[in-house]
MARLUMSE-611693 format. One line per 5 residues: number of its first residue (from 1); their letters; for each residue x, y, z of N, C-alpha, C, O. Coordinates in steps of 0.02 Angstrom, whole numbers, padded with zeros to 5 digits, always signed. Example, Ala and Ser with C-alpha at 12.3 -4.5 7.8 and 13.67 -1.06 7.14 Angstrom:
# MARLUMSE-611693
1	as	+00660 -00284 +00390 +00615 -00225 +00390 +00660 -00165 +00390 +00712 -00166 +00423 | +00642 -00112 +00354 +00684 -00053 +00357 +00645 +00002 +00394 +00670 +00057 +00402
END
This chain:
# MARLUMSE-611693
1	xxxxx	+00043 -00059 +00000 +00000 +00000 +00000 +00045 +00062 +00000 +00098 +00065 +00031 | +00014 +00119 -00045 +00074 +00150 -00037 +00053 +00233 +00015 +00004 +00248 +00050 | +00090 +00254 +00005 +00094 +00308 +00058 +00060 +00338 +00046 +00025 +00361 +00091 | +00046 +00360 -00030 -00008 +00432 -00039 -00077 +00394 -00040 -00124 +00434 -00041 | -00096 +00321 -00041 -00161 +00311 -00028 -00153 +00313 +00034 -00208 +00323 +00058
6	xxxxx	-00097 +00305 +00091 -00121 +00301 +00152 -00165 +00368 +00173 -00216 +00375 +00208 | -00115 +00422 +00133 -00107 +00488 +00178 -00199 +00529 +00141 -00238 +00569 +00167 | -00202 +00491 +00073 -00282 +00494 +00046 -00324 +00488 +00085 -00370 +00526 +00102 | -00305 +00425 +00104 -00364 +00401 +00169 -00374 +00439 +00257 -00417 +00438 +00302 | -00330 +00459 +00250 -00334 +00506 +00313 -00370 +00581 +00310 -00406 +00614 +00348
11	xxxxx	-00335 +00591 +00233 -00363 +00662 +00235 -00438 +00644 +00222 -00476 +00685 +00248 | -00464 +00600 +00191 -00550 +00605 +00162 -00584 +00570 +00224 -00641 +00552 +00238 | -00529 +00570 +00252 -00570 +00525 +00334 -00579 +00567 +00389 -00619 +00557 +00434 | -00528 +00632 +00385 -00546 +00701 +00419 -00596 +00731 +00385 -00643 +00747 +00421 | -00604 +00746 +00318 -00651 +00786 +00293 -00731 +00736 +00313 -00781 +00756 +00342
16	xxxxx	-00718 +00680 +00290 -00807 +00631 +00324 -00830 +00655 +00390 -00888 +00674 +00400 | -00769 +00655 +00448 -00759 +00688 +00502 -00811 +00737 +00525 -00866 +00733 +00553 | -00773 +00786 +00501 -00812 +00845 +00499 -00884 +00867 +00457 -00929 +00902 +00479 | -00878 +00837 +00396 -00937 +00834 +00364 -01002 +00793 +00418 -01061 +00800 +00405 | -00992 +00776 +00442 -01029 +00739 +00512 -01048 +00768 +00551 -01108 +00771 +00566
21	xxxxx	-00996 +00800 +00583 -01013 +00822 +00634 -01039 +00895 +00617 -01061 +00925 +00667 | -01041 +00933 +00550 -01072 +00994 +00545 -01157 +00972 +00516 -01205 +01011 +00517 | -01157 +00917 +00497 -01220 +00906 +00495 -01253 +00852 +00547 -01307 +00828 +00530 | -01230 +00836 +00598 -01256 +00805 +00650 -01290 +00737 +00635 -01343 +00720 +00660 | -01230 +00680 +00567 -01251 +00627 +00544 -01190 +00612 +00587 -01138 +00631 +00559
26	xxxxx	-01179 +00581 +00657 -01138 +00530 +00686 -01109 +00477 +00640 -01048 +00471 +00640 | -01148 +00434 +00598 -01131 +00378 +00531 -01078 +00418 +00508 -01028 +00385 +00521 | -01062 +00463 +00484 -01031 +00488 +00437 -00955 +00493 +00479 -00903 +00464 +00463 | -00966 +00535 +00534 -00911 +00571 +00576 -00894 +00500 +00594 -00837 +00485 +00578 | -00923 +00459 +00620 -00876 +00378 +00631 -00852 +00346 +00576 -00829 +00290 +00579
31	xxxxx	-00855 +00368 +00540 -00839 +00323 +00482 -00781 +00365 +00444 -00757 +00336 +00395 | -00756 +00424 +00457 -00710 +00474 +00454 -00666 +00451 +00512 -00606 +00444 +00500 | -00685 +00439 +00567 -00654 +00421 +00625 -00604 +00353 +00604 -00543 +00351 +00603 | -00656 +00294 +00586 -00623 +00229 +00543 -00578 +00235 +00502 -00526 +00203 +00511 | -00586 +00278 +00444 -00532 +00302 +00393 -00469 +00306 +00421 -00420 +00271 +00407
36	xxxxx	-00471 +00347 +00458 -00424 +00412 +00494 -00387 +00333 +00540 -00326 +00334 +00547 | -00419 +00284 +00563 -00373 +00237 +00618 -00367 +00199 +00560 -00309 +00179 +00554 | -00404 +00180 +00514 -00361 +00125 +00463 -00301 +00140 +00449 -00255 +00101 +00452 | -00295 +00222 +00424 -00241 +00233 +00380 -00173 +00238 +00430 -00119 +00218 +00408 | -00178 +00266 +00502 -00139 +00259 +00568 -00127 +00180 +00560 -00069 +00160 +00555
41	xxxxx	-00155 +00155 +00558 -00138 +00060 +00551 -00081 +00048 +00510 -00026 +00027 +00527 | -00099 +00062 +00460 -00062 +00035 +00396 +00015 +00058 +00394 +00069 +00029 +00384 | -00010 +00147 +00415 +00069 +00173 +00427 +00077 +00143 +00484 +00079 +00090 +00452 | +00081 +00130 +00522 +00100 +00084 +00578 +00149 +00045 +00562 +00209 +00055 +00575 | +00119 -00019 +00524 +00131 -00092 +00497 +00187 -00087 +00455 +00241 -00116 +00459
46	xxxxx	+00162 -00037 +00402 +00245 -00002 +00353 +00285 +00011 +00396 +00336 -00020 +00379 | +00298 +00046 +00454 +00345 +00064 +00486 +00375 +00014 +00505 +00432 +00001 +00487 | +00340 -00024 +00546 +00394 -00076 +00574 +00411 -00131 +00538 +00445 -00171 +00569 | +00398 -00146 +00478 +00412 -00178 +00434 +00464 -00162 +00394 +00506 -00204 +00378 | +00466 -00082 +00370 +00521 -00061 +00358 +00591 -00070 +00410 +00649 -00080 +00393
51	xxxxx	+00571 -00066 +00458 +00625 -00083 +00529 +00636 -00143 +00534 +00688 -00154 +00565 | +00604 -00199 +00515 +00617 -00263 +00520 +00672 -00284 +00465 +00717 -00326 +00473 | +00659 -00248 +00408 +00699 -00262 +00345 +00757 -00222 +00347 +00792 -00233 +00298 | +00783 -00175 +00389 +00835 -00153 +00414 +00865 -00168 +00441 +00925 -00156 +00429 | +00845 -00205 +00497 +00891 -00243 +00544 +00895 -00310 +00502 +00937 -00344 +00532
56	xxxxx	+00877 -00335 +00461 +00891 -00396 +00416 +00953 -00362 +00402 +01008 -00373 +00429 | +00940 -00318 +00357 +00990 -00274 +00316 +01068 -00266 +00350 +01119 -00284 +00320 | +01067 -00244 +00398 +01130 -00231 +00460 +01157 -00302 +00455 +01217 -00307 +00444 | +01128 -00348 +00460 +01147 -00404 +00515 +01188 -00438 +00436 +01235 -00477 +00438 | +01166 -00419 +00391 +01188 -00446 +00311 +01258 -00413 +00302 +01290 -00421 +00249
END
């Protein structure tokens, strides 16, 4: 997955966000909320994955 869909998904997961909560549809603003922790996930998982393949890397 790459970075700019991560960073896609965050930003249209703040904007659902707010689009929610200015119209007082909760569905929406949680589901902006979801976006927004998927895409925190993923960069997560890349990260330490990238770190895992580094310390491979060193030890090579």
């Amino acid at each position: 997955m790459s970075d700019f869909k991560n960073k896609f998904d965050e930003v249209s997961g703040k904007a659902k966000e707010a689009a929610g909560e200015a119209t007082n549809n909760e569905s929406l603003a949680n589901e902006g909320r979801a976006d927004q922790a998927k895409a925190e996930i993923k960069d997560a998982v890349k990260e330490t994955g990238d770190k895992i393949l580094g310390a491979f890397k060193k030890d090579k």
